[in-house]
C-alpha positions as CSV (number, residue, x, y, z in Angstrom):
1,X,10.3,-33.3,-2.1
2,X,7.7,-30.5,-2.3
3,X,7.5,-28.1,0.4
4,X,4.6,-27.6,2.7
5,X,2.2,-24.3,3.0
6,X,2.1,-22.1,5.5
7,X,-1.4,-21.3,6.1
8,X,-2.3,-18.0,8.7
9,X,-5.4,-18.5,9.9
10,X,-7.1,-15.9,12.2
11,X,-9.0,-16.9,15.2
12,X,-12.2,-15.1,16.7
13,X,-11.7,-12.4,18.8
14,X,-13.9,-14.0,21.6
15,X,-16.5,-16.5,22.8
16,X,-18.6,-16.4,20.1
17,X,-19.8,-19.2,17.5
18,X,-17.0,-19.5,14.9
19,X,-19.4,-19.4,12.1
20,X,-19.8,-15.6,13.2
21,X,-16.6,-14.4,12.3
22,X,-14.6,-17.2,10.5
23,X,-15.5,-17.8,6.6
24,X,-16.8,-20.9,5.6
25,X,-13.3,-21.4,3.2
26,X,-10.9,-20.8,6.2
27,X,-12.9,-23.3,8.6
28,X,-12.2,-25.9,5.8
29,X,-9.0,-25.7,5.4
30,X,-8.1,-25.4,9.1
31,X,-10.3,-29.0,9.5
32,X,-8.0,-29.6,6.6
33,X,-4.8,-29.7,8.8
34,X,-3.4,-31.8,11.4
35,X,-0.3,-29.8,12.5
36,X,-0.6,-26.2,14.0
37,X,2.0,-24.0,15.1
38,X,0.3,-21.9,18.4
39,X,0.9,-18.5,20.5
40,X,-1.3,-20.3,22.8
41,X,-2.4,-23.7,22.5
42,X,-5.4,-23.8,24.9
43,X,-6.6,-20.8,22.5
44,X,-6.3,-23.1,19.5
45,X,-7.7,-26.2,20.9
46,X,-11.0,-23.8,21.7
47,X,-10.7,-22.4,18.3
48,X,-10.4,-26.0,16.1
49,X,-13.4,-27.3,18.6
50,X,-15.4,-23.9,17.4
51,X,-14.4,-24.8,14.2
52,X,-15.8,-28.3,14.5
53,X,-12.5,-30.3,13.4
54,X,-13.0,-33.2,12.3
55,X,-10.0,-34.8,14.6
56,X,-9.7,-35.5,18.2
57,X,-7.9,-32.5,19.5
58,X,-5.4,-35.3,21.1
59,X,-4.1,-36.5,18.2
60,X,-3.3,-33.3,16.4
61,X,0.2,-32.0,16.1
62,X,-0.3,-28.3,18.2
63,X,3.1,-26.3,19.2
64,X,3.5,-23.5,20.7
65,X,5.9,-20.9,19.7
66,X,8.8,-19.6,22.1
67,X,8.1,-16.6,24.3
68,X,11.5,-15.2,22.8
69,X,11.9,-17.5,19.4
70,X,15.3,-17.8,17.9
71,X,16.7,-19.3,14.5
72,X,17.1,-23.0,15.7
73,X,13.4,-23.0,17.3
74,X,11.7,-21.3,14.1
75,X,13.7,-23.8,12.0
76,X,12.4,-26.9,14.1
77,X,8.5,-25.6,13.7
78,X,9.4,-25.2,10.1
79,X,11.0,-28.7,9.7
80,X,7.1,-30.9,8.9
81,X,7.0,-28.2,6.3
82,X,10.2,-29.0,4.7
83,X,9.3,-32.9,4.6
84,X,5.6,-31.6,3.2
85,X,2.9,-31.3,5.4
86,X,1.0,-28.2,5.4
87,X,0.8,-26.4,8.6
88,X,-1.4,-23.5,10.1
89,X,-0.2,-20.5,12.2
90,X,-3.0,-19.4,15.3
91,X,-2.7,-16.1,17.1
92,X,-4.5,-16.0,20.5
93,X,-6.8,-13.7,18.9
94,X,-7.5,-12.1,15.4
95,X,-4.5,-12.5,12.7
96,X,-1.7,-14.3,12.8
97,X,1.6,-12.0,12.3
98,X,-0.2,-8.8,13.2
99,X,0.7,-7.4,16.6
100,X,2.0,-11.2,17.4
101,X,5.1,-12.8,17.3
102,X,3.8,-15.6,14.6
103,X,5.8,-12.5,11.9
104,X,8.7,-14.1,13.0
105,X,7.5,-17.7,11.9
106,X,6.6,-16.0,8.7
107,X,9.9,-14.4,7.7
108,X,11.5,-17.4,8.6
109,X,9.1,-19.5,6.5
110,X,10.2,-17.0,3.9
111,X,13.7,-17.5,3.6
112,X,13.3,-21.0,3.6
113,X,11.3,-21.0,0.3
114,X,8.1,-22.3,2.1
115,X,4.8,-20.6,0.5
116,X,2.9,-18.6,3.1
117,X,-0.7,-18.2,2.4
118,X,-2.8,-15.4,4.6
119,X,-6.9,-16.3,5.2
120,X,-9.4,-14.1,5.9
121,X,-10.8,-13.3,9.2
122,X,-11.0,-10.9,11.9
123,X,-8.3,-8.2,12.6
124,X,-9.9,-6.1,15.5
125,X,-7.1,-3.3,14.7
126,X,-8.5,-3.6,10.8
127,X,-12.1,-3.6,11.9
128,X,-11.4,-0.7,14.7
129,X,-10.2,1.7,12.2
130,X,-13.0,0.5,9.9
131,X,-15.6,1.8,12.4
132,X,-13.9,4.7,13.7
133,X,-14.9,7.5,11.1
134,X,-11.4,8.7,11.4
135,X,-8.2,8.7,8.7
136,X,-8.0,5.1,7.1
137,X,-5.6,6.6,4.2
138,X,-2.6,7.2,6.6
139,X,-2.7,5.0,10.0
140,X,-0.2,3.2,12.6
141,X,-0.6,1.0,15.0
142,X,1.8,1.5,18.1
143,X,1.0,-1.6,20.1
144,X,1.4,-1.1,23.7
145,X,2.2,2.1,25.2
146,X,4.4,2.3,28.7
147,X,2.8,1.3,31.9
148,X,4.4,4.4,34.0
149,X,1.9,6.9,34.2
150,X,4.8,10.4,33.2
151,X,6.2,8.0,30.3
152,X,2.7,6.8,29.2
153,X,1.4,10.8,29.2
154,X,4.5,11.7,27.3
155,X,4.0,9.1,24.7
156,X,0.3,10.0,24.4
157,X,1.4,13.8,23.9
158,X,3.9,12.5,21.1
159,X,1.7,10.4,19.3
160,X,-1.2,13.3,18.8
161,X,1.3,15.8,17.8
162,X,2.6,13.4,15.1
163,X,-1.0,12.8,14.1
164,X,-1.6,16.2,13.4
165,X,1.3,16.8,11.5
166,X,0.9,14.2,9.5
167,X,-3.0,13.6,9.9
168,X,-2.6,9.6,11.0
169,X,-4.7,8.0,12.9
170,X,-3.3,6.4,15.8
171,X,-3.9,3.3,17.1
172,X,-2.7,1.4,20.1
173,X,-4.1,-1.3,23.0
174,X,-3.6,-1.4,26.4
175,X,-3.4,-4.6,28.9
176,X,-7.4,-5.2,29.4
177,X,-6.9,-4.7,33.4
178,X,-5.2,-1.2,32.5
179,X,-7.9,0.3,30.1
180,X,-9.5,2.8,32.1
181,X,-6.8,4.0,33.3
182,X,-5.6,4.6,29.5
183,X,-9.0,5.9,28.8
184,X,-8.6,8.9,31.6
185,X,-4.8,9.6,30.3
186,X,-6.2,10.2,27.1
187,X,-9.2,12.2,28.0
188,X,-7.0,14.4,30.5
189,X,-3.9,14.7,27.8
190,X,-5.1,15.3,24.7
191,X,-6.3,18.7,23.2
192,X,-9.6,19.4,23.2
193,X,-10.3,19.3,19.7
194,X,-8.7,15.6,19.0
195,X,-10.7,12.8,18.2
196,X,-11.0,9.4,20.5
197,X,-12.4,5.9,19.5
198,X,-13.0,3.8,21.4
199,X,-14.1,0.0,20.1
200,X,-14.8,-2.2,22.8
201,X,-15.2,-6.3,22.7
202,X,-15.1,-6.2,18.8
203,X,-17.8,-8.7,16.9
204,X,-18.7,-10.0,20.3
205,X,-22.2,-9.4,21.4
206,X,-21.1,-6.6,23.7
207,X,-19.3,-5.1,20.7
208,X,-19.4,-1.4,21.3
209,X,-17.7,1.7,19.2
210,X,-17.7,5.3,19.4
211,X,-15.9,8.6,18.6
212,X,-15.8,11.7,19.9
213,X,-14.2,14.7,20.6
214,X,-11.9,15.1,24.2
215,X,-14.1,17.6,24.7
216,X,-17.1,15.7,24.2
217,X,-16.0,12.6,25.6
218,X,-15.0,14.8,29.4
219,X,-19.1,15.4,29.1
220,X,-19.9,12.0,29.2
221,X,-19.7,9.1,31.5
222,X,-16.9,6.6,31.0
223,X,-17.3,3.3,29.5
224,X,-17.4,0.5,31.1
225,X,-13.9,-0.9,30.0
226,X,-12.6,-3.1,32.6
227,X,-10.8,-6.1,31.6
228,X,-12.2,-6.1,27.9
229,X,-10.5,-6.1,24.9
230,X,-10.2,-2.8,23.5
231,X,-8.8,-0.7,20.8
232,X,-7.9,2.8,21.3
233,X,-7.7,5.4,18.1
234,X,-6.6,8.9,18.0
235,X,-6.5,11.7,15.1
236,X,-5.4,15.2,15.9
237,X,-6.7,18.2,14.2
């Protein structure tokens, strides 16, 4: 029996019309499909509506993956693919697999011999760095950084010394509630001369992205970051 594909398929990065962010190829193959494996299922049956799917959300196949997913839960996602229906992976936001744990769906899919087949769409690290004006040739993303404030400013200090060394841009998010606090660790910790970006609600209408110096940015007001999605970005001189 053939084997089904594994199709990742991003999601937008907010309330805004599908058609804004989602290729017209990608929306037809996620109407396409009628089983969906989920970080969070709510997410997805907002995202299929979006994407005008064809079915009643009811009657489509949509699970969720474990908080903590192990071998036996991975293999019973995977098991519709091994009988031969197709299947698509959702993130809550942007791509599947990046910063989310759908990579462990993937490697899984991998060693079972199932073809995995990444779409197109929004990545709001990708399109962060894009917009940033800062090293897109050597970058890392660091994902969340510690919630205690002496661990967090270590970690900060770290990161920048590493990027000058090694000229990398640095990127990292915080928990939305958290951001201004992030945004003040990095303005008081950094050196002067490093560069911040900072790239706010990301191909929503509120979209908003700039750089600047520490120095620069202690002149200026602070954004208005509270509880929005945001990407933070760091290269040291």
């Amino acid at each position: 029996m053939q084997k089904g594909t594994l199709y990742l398929i991003p999601v937008s990065l907010g309330p805004s019309p599908g058609s804004l962010t989602t290729p017209a190829d990608v929306a037809t193959r996620a109407r396409q499909l009628s089983y969906f494996v989920v970080e969070n299922a709510k997410t997805a049956r907002a995202e299929l509506k979006r994407l005008e799917h064809p079915a009643q959300l009811r009657d489509l196949d949509i699970r969720e993956l474990p908080e903590r997913p192990d071998t036996p839960s991975l293999d019973g996602l995977l098991a519709p693919l091994l009988a031969g229906t197709d299947a698509g992976l959702m993130s809550e936001a942007g791509c599947p697999a990046v910063a989310d744990p759908g990579a462990l769906l993937v490697r899984r899919a991998h060693e079972k011999g199932i073809r995995v087949v990444p779409l197109v769409g929004p990545s709001s690290l990708l399109l962060a760095l894009m917009a940033s004006g800062l090293n897109g040739q050597s970058f890392a993303f660091h994902g969340y950084l510690p919630v205690d404030e002496e661990a967090r400013n270590k970690r900060i200090r770290e990161l920048e010394t590493e990027s000058a060394r090694h000229s990398r841009t640095q990127l990292f998010i915080e928990t939305p509630y958290r951001n201004e606090r992030m945004f003040e660790a990095l303005r008081s910790n950094c050196r002067p001369e490093t560069r911040l970006c900072v790239a706010r609600d990301l191909t929503l209408e509120s979209e908003w992205i700039s750089t600047h110096s520490i120095t620069d940015w202690k002149r200026a007001p602070a954004p208005d970051l509270a509880r929005r999605p945001t990407v933070f970005l760091i290269l040291a001189a």
